[in-house]
C-alpha positions as CSV (number, residue, x, y, z in Angstrom):
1,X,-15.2,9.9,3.8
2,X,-15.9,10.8,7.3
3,X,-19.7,9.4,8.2
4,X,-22.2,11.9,9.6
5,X,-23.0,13.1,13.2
6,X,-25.6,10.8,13.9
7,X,-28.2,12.3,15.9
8,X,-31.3,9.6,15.6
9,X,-30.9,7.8,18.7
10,X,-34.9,7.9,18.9
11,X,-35.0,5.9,15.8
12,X,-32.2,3.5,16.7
13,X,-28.7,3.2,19.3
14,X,-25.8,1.5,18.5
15,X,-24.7,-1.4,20.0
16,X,-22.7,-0.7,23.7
17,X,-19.5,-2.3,23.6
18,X,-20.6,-4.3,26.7
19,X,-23.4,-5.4,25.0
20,X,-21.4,-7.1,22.0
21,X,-19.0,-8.1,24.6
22,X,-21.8,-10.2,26.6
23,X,-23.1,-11.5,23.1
24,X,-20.0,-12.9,21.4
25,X,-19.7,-16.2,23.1
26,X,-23.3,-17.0,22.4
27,X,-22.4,-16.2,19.0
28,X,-18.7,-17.8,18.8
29,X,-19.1,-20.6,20.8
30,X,-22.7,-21.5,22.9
31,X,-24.8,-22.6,20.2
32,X,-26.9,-24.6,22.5
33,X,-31.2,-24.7,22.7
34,X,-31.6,-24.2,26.2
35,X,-34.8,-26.3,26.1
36,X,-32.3,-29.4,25.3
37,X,-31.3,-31.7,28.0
38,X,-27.8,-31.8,27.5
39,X,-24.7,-30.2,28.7
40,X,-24.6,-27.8,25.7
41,X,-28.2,-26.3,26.9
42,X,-27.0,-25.2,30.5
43,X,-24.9,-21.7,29.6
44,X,-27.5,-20.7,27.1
45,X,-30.5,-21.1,29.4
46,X,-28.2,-19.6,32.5
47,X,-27.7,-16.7,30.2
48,X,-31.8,-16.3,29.5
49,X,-32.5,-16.5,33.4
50,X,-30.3,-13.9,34.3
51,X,-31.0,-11.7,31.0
52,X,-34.6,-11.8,32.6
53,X,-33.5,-11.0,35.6
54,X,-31.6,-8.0,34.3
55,X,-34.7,-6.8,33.0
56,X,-36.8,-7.6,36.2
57,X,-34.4,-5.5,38.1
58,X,-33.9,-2.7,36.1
59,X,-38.0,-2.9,35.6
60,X,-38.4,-3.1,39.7
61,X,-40.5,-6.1,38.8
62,X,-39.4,-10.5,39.4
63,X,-38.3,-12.0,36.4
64,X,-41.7,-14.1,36.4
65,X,-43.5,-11.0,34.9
66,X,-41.0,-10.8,32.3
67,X,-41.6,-12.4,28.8
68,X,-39.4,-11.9,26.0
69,X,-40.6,-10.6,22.5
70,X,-39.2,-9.6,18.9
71,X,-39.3,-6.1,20.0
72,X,-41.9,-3.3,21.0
73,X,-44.1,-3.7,18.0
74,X,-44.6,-7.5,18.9
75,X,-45.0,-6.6,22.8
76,X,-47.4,-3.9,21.8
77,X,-49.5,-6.4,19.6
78,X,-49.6,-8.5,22.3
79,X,-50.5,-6.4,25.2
80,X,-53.6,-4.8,23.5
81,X,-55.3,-7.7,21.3
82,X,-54.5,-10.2,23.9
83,X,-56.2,-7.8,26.4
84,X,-58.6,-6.9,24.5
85,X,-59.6,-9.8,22.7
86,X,-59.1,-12.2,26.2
87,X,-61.5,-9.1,27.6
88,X,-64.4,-9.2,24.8
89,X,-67.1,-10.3,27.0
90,X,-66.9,-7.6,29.3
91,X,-66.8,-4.8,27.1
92,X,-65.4,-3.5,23.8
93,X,-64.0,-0.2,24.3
94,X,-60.5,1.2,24.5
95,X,-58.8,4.5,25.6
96,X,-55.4,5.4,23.9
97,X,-54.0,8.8,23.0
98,X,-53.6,10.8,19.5
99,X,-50.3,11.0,19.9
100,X,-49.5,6.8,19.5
101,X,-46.8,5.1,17.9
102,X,-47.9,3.5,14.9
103,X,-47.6,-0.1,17.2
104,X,-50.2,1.4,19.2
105,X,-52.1,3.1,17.1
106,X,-52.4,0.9,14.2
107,X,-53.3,-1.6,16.3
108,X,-55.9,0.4,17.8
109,X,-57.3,0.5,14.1
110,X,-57.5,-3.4,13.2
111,X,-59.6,-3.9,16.4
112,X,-61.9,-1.5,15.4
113,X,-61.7,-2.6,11.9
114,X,-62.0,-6.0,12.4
115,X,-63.4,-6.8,15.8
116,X,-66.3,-4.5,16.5
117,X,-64.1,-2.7,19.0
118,X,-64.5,1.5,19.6
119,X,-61.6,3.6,20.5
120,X,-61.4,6.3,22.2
121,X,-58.1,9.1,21.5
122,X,-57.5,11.3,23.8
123,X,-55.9,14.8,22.7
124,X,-53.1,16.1,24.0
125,X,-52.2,19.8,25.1
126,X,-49.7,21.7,22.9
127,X,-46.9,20.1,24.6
128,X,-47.9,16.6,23.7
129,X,-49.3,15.9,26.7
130,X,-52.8,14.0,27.8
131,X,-54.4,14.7,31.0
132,X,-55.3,12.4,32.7
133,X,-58.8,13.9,33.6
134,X,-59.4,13.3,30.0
135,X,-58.4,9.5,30.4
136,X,-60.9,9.5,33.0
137,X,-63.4,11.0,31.6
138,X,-63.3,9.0,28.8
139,X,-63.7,5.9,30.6
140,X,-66.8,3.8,29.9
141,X,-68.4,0.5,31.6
142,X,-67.5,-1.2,29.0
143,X,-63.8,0.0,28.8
144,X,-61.5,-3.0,29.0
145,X,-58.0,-1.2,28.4
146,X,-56.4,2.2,28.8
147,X,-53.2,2.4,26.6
148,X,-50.8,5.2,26.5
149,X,-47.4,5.7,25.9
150,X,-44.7,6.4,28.8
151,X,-42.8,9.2,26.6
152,X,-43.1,10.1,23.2
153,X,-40.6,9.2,20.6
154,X,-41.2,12.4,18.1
155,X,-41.2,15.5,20.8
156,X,-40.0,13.0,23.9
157,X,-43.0,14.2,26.1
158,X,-42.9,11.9,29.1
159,X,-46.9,11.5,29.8
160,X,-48.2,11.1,33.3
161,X,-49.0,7.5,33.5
162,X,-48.7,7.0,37.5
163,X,-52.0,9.4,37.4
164,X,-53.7,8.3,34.8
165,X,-53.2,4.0,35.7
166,X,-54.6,5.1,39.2
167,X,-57.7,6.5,37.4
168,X,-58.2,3.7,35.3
169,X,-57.4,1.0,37.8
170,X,-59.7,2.6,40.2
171,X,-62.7,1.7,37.8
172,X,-60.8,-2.3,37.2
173,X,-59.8,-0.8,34.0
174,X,-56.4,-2.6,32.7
175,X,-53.1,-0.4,31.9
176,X,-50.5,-1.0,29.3
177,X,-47.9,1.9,28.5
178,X,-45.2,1.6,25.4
179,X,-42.1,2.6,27.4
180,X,-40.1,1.5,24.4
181,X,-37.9,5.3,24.2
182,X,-38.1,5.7,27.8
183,X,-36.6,2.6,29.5
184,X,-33.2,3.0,29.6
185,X,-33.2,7.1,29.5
186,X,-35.3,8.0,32.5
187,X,-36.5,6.2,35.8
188,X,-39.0,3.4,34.6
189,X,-40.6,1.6,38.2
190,X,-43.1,-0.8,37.0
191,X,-44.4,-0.1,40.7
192,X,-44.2,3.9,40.6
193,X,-46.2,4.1,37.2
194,X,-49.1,1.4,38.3
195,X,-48.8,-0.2,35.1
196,X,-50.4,-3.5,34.9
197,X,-48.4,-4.3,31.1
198,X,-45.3,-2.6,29.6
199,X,-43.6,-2.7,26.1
200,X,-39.7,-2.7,26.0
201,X,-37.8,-2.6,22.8
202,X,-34.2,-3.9,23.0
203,X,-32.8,-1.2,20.2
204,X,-33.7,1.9,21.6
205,X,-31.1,1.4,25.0
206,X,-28.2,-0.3,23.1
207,X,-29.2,-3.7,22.1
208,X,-29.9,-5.0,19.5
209,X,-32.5,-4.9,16.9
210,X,-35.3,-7.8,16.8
211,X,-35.6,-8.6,20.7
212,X,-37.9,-6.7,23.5
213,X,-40.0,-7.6,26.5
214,X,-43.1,-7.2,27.7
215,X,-43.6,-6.6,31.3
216,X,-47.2,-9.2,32.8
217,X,-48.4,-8.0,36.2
218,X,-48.6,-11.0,38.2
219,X,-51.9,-12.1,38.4
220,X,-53.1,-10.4,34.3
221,X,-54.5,-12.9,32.3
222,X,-53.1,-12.2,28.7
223,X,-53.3,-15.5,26.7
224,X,-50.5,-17.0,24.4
225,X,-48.6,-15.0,21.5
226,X,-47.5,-18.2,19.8
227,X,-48.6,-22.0,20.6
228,X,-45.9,-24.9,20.8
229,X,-43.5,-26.4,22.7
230,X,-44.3,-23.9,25.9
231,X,-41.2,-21.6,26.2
232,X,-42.0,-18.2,28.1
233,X,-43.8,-19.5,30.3
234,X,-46.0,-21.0,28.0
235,X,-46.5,-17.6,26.8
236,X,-44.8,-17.5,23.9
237,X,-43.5,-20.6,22.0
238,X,-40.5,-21.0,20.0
239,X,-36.8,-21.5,21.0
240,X,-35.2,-18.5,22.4
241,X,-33.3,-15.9,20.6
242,X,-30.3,-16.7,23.2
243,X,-27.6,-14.0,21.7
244,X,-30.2,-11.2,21.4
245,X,-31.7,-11.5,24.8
246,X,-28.0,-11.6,26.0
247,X,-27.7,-8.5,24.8
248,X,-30.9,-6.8,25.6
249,X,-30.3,-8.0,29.6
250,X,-26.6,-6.8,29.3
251,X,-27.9,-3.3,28.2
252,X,-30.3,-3.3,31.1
253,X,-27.7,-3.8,33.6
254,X,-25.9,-1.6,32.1
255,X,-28.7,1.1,32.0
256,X,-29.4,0.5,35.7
257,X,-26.1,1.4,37.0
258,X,-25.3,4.2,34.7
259,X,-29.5,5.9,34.7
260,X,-28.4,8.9,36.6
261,X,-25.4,10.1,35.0
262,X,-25.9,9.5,31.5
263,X,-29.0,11.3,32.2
264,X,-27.4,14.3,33.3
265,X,-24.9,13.9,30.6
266,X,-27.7,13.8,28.0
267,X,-29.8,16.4,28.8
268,X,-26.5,19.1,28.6
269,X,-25.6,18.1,25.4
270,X,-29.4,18.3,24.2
271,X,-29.5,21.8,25.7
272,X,-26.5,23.0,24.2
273,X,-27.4,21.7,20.6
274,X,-30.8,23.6,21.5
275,X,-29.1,26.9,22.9
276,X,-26.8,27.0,19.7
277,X,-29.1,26.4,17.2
278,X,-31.3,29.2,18.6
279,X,-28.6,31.5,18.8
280,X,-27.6,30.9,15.3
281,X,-31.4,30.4,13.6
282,X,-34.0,33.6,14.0
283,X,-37.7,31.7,14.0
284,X,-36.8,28.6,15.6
285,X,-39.7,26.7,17.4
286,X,-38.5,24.0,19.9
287,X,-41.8,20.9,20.2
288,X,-42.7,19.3,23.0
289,X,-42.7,20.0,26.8
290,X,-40.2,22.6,28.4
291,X,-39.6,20.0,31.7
292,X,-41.1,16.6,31.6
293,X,-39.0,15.4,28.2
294,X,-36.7,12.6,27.3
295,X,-33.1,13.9,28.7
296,X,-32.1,13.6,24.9
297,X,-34.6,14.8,22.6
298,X,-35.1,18.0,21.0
299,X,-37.4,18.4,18.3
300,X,-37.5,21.8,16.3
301,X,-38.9,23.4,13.6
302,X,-38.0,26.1,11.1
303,X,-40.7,28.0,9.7
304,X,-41.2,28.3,6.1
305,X,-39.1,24.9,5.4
306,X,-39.4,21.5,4.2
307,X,-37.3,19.2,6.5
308,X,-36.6,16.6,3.9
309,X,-35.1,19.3,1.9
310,X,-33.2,20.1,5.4
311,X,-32.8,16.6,5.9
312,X,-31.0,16.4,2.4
313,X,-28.5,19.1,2.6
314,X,-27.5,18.1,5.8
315,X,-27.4,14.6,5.0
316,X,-23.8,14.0,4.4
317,X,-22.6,15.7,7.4
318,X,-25.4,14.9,10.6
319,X,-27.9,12.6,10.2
320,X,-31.5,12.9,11.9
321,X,-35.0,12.5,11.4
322,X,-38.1,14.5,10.0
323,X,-41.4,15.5,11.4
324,X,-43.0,16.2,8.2
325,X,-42.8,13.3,5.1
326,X,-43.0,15.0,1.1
327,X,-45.3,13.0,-1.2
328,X,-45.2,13.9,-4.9
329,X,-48.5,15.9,-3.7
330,X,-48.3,17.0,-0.7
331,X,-46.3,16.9,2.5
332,X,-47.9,14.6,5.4
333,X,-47.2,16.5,8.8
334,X,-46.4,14.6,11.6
335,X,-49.5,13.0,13.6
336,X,-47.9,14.0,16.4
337,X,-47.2,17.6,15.7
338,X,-50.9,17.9,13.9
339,X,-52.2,16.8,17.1
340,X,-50.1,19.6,19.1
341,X,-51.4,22.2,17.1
342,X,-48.5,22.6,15.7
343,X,-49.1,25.0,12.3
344,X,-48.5,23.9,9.3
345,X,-46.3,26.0,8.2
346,X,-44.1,25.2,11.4
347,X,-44.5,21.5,11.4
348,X,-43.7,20.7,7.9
349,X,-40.0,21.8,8.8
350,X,-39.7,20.0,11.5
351,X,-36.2,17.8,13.0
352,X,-36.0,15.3,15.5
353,X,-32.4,15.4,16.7
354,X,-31.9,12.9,19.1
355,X,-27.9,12.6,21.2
356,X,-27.5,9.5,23.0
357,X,-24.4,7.9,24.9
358,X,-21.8,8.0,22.0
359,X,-22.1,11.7,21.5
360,X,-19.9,14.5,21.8
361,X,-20.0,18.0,22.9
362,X,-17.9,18.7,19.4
363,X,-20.5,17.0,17.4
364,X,-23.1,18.3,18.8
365,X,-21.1,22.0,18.1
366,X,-20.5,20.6,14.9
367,X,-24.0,19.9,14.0
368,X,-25.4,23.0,15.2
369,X,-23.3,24.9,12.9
370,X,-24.2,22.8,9.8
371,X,-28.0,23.0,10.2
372,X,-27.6,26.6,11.0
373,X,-25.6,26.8,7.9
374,X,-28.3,24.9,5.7
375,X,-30.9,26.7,6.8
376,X,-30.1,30.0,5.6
377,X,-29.1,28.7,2.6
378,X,-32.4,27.2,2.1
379,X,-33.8,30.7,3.2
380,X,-32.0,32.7,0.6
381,X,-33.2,30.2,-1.7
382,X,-30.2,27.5,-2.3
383,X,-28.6,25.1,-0.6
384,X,-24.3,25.1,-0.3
385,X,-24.3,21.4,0.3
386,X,-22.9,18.6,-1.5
387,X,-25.9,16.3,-2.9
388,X,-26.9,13.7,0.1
389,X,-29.2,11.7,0.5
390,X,-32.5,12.1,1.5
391,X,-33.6,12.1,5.3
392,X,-36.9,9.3,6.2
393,X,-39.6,10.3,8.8
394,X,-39.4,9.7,12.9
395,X,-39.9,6.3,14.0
């Protein structure tokens, strides 16, 4: 049985053949702790300097304000209770957005739960986008960090964070963004965005899962993750993951030369998939900005519909996301979409399709046709499909 068109690269890429290239002989043959002293430590700790490296230069940053993580949701963690925790005495109040991953946003939560702290969300316009007048309004004397994300991962949104980190910074007020689905995609300058922190998560630009980064401006004080024997700069203890960070600095170089073409190359075959799916389906509503969006990213919904029944008859043939999750009582719209304004009856049949580097032109044709297909069918009451299986939420 053929496998379906997969169209989730939000939620995760495959591995780039470069990438598993670069990895093998630290999974075949260089076993070595690169904090050991030996001669089978010197190729695995060359490999980690120049995997930071990688990442430093496809950041515009020196590999000094690099520090390897698990992924986003660790480099998230980090960057907001270690800032906000290391900050306590002068003030207790945070800025974020509505629109959040859960990393963020969940976060957010537990410091407010837990620690005394008060956050502020900013909404966002019907595109999914904050202003940053808002950010700055919502600034406080006791504000201690302003986190928003670079673009977001349901509608791809790409928020203005060079505008809003000079607002905040003007008024000594630290920035972290979650870049984790724009690095790789779009131009991410750690010096054009003003950023003083930024989260990187290796599987969203080919790597693999369970490594990121996050990004220290030289000179921020964020104290240690994990205590021991001093790796990361004493920032975060434990031996290295040697054959995931490997791979996550391979797909950095590798997203570095190739930024401006696979760009291109993305955002045609998003807007085809988006010009035939509107050709083919009356009432379609396309989320997110018309301009500044992820290259890759279209988000629709069909009114009327309940995308995990979508999600299900299409399941065997394309595989995607939903905006919208079905409980046994009701269906839970997307935070993201709520926040929009996004009506109900809109949101809860809502897709995330997502193309990335291994996509087609025919699947994307392909795809197109099927959803149109399903639908209908769903429309006149009964699906065509083969039983699938059932679709999960956007991550």
């Amino acid at each position: 049985m053929n496998r379906p068109i997969y169209l989730d690269y939000n939620g995760t890429t495959p591995h780039h053949p470069e990438v598993i290239a670069a990895m093998r002989p630290f999974l075949e043959e260089e076993f070595g702790n690169p904090s050991s002293g030996h001669l089978y430590a010197v190729r695995p700790r060359q490999a980690v300097a120049r995997a930071r490296r990688q990442l430093a230069d496809l950041l515009g940053c020196t590999p000094a304000e690099v520090v390897f993580t698990s992924g986003g949701t660790e480099a998230n963690n980090w960057a907001i209770l270690g800032s906000a925790l290391g900050l306590a005495e002068r003030g207790r109040h945070i800025v974020t957005s509505c629109v959040e991953h859960p990393a963020v946003l969940n976060v957010c939560r537990f410091l407010e739960e837990r620690h005394g702290f008060a956050v502020t969300r900013v909404a966002v316009d019907g595109h999914g986008r904050v202003d940053p007048a808002a950010v700055a309004a919502a600034l406080r004397p006791d504000t201690v960090l302003v986190s928003i994300m670079h673009a977001n991962n349901e509608v791809g949104t790409i928020q203005p964070i060079a505008a809003i980190a000079r607002l905040a910074r003007e008024r000594g007020v630290r920035v972290h963004t979650d870049a984790a689905q724009s690095v790789g995609k779009i131009p991410v300058l750690v010096e054009d965005l003003g950023v003083d922190l930024l989260s990187v998560a290796g599987h969203k630009l080919y790597a693999p899962k369970g490594v990121g980064a996050l990004y220290v401006r030289r000179g921020i004080a964020l104290g240690p993750l994990l205590h021991g024997a001093g790796q990361e700069g004493g920032l975060r203890a434990g031996t290295e993951n040697v054959l995931e960070i490997v791979g996550l600095g391979q797909a950095c170089e590798i997203a570095r030369r190739d930024l401006a073409e696979t760009g291109a190359r993305l955002r045609v075959l998003r807007d085809r998939l988006e010009a035939a799916l509107a050709a083919a389906v009356p009432e379609m509503r396309v989320n997110g900005h018309p301009e500044e969006r992820l290259p890759n990213t279209l988000n629709v919904s069909f009114r009327g519909l309940a995308a995990h029944r979508l999600l299900e008859a299409i399941g065997l043939e394309v595989a995607a996301s939903a905006g919208a999750a079905c409980h046994a009582d009701r269906t839970e719209i997307s935070h993201v979409l709520a926040a929009m304004g996004v009506p109900e009856a809109w949101a809860a049949g809502t897709l995330r399709l997502t193309v990335g580097r291994m996509t087609t032109a025919a699947e994307v044709d392909a795809a197109a046709a099927v959803i149109a297909r399903e639908v209908a069918a769903l429309r006149d009451g009964a699906s065509r499909r083969p039983e699938g299986a059932p679709g999960r939420p956007a991550s």
